[in-house]
C-alpha positions as CSV (number, residue, x, y, z in Angstrom):
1,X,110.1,116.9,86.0
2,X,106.3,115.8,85.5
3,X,104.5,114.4,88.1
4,X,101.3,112.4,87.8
5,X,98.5,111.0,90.4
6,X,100.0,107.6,91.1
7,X,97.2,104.8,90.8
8,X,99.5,102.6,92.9
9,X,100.4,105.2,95.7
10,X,97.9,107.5,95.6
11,X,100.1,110.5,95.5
12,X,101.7,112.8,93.3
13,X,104.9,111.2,92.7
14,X,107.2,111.6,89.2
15,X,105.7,110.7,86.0
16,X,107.5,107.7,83.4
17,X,109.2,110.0,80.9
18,X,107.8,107.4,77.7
19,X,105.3,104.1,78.3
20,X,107.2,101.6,79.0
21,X,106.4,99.3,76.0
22,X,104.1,99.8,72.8
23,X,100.2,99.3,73.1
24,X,97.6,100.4,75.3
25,X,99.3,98.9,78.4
26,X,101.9,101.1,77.5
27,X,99.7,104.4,77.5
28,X,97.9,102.9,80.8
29,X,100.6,102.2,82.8
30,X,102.5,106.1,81.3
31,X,99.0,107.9,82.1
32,X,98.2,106.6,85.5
33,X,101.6,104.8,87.4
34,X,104.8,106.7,88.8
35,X,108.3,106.2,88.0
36,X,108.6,104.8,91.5
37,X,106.3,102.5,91.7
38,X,107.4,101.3,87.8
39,X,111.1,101.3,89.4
40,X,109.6,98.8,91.9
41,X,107.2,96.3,90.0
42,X,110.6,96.2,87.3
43,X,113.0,94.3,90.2
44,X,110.2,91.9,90.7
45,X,109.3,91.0,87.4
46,X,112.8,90.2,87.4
47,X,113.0,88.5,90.3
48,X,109.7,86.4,89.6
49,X,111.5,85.6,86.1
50,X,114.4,84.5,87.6
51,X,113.2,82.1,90.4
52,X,109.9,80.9,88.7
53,X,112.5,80.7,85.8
54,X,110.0,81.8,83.4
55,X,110.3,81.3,79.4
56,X,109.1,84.7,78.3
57,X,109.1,82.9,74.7
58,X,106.1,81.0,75.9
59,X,102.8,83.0,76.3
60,X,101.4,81.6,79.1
61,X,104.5,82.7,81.4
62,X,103.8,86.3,79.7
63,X,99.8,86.4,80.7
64,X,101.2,85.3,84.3
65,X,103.7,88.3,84.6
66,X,101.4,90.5,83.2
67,X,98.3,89.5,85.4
68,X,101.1,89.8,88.7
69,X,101.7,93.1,87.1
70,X,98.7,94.7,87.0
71,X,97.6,92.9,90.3
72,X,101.0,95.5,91.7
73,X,100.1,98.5,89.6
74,X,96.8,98.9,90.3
75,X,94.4,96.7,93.1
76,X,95.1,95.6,96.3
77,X,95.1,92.2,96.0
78,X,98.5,89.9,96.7
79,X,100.7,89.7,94.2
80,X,102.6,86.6,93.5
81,X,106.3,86.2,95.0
82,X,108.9,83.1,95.3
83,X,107.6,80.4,97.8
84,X,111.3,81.8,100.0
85,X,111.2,84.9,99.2
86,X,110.5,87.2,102.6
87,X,110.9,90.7,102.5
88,X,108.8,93.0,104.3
89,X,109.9,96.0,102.2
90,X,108.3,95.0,99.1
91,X,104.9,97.0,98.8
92,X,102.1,94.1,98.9
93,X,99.7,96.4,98.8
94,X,98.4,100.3,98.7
């Protein structure tokens, strides 16, 4: 299996096999984030989805998953969660 310098972890950790969607983010996120850390930002998009109960039809709720996205993938600063939502296991940051 390939590895690749994880921007999220900063380790070598397995590589995606394919980007996970067409474009540039695509490549970005292929060339530069882990299957782990892709594993992980996956259940909260999903969760932020579900409880924000965002329209992914409407593009406003896509550039808001995609800037909480790259805020998870590749800086240190908070990313948004549900207002209840409280688990310490969730990486917040590197």
């Amino acid at each position: 299996m390939a590895t690749i310098m994880c921007a999220k972890y900063n380790e070598e950790l397995p590589a995606l096999l394919r980007p996970p969607f067409p474009g540039k983010d695509g490549i970005v996120i292929l060339e530069q984030i882990s299957a782990k850390a892709w594993d992980e930002w996956l259940k909260i998009q999903t969760m932020l989805i579900n409880e924000e109960r965002l329209n992914m039809m409407d593009s406003d709720a896509r550039n808001y998953l995609t800037a909480q996205r790259n805020k998870f993938l590749f800086t240190e600063e908070d990313f948004e969660m549900p207002s209840d939502y409280n688990d310490s296991s969730v990486p917040r940051f590197f």
